[in-house]
Every structure is written in structure tokens, then in C-alpha cells.
N, C-alpha and C positions, 0 to 999 in steps of 0.2 A: 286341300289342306288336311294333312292328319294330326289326330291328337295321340299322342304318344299314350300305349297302356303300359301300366305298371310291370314290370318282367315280371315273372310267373304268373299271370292272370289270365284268364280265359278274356270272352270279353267279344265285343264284334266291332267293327271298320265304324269310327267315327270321322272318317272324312268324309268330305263333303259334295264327293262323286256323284251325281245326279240329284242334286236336290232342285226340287222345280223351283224358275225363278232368283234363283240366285240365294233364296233362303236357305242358309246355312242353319246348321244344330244351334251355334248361340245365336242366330237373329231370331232365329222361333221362340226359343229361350226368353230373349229379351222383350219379344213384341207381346209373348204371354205372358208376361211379368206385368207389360203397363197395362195391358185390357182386363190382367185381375184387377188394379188397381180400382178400379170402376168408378172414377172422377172422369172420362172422358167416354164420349162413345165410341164404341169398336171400330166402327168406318174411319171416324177420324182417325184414329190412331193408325189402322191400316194405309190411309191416305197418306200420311205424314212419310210412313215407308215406303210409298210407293206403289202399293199392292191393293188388288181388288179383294174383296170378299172371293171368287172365287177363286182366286191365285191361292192366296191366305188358305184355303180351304185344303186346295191340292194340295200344298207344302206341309200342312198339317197332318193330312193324310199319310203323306211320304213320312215322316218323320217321326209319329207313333207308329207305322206300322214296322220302321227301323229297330225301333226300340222294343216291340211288341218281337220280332224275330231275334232279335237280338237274348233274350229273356228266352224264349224257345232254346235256341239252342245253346245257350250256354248257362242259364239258369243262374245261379248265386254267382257264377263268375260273368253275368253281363256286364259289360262296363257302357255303353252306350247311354242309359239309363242314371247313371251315378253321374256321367259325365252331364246330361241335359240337366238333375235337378241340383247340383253344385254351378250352373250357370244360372238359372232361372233364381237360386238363392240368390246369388251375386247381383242378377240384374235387378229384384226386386228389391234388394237391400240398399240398393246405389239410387232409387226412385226416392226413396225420403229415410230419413232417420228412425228407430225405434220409436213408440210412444215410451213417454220420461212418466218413467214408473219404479218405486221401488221394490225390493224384494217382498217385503211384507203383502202389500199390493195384489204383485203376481199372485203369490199363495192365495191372495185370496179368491182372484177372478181363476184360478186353478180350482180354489173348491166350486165358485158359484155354477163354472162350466160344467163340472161332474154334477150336483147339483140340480141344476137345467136341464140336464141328460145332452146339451150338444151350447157351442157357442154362441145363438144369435142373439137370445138374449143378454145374457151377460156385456155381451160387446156392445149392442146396441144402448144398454143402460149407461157405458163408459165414452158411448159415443165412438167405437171403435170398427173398424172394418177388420174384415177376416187377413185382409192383406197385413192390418198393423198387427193383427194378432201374429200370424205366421213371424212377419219381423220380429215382435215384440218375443215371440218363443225362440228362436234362433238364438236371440241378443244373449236370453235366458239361460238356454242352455249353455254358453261358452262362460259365460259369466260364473254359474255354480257350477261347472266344471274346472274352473281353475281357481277359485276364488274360496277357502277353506269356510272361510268368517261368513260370505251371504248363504255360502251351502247349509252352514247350519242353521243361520235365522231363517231359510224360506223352511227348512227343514220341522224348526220351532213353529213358524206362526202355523203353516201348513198342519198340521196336527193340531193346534190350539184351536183351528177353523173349524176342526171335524165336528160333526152332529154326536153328541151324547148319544151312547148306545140305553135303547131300552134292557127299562131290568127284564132279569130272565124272568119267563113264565114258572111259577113253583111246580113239581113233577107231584102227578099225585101218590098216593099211598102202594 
């Protein structure tokens, strides 16, 4: 099965001509989607698929190194790469819903993450997984993307958030 690339686009063969196992581009997609989840162990979830640890491994292997050639030779016009993490969105978006958060919210586990210098704590203070984070940013970005009124409240708190800058040091004589 191909996936149709956009006409004028470079881009490399996202069909699913030799993939070991029967793991196609979105079953990988998908099976990486629930094992980030990390409410289940990885066997199980492989098990549920069908596939062993080292089935799962080979197909893995085939699949970034697809994506990895793909990116070689055609660079900003890979499509193989576009096409995997618009599936892996999809499947992990379809795993559970956003966390129910508002704008203001965001803004602020946006500053605490910069902040933190990275997201584990913050998340883990919210009781959050990086999975609902990733979710919860997707939801976000489409959200202040079309959305004039939250763009400028996360805009608003987001800045109300920021740390007061030290006064300048006075220059001497």
C-alpha cells in the first residue's frame, strides 16, 4: 500500500514493501504511540499485536532506518518522516483525550517548564505524563491557532508569568 505524496514534493516510498512482519509505517506509528503511553508494559502491548520483542525490534529497525534514508536523500523534502509523526499524532491522540486544562493553565506549566529547564517536574507536580503533555500541546497549538480570543489570553497570562527582570547594574564613572 502507498501513501500518495503531495505533487511537487520530493519525499521517499512510504509503502509498505518489505516491512518485517507485516508492520506497516502506521502499525509502528500506533504500537509507538501506546508504549509511550507507559500505563502498560511493552510485552504486553507487543503481545496484544502479535509480535515479539524481537519482531517489534526488527520492524523498528526497518522503519527508522526508512525514515533515516529517506531524510538523507531528500532532506526538507522527506515525506516518509512527516507522514510517520502525523500518524503517531493521530494514534496517540485517539489513546485518550487532552488533559482539561485552560489557557491561562497552559501558560503557566509553559513558564514552569522553561523555568524547570525541561518538563518532568512540572508534569509530574500536575500529575501529568509526557504523553498528555505532547497531547495536551497539539490540543494547544490548534487551539491558539485558530482561536483569536485564547491566542491573546495564553499571550496575556504568559507574559504576566514571566520573572521580573533584575534592575540593571549602575555603569561606573
Amino acid at each position: 500500500m502507498a501513501i500518495d505524496t503531495e505533487p511537487g514534493r520530493g519525499g521517499g516510498d512510504t509503502s509498505q514493501t518489505g516491512a518485517p512482519h507485516g508492520v506497516t509505517l502506521f502499525n509502528h506509528a500506533q504500537i509507538s504511540a501506546e508504549i509511550a503511553e507507559g500505563d502498560r508494559p511493552p510485552a504486553a502491548i507487543l503481545e496484544a499485536h502479535g509480535l515479539t520483542e524481537a519482531q517489534w525490534n526488527e520492524a523498528s529497525i526497518f522503519w527508522m532506518s526508512r525514515i533515516g534514508e529517506d531524510v538523507r536523500e531528500h532532506g526538507q523534502d522527506a515525506r516518509i518522516p512527516l507522514v510517520y509523526s502525523d500518524a503517531f499524532a493521530k494514534s496517540q491522540d485517539a489513546l485518550k483525550p487532552p488533559p482539561s486544562i485552560d489557557t491561562a493553565a497552559y501558560a503557566k506549566l509553559v513558564v514552569d517548564i522553561q523555568a524547570a529547564g525541561g518538563p518532568a517536574q512540572p508534569l509530574a507536580a500536575r500529575n501529568l505524563s509526557l504523553a498528555d503533555y505532547l497531547r495536551l500541546s497539539r490540543h494547544m497549538a490548534r487551539l491558539l491557532s485558530t482561536d483569536p480570543a485564547e491566542a491573546r489570553a495564553f499571550s496575556e497570562a504568559y507574559q504576566r508569568l514571566q520573572p521580573a527582570a533584575a534592575p540593571a547594574e549602575p555603569r561606573g564613572p
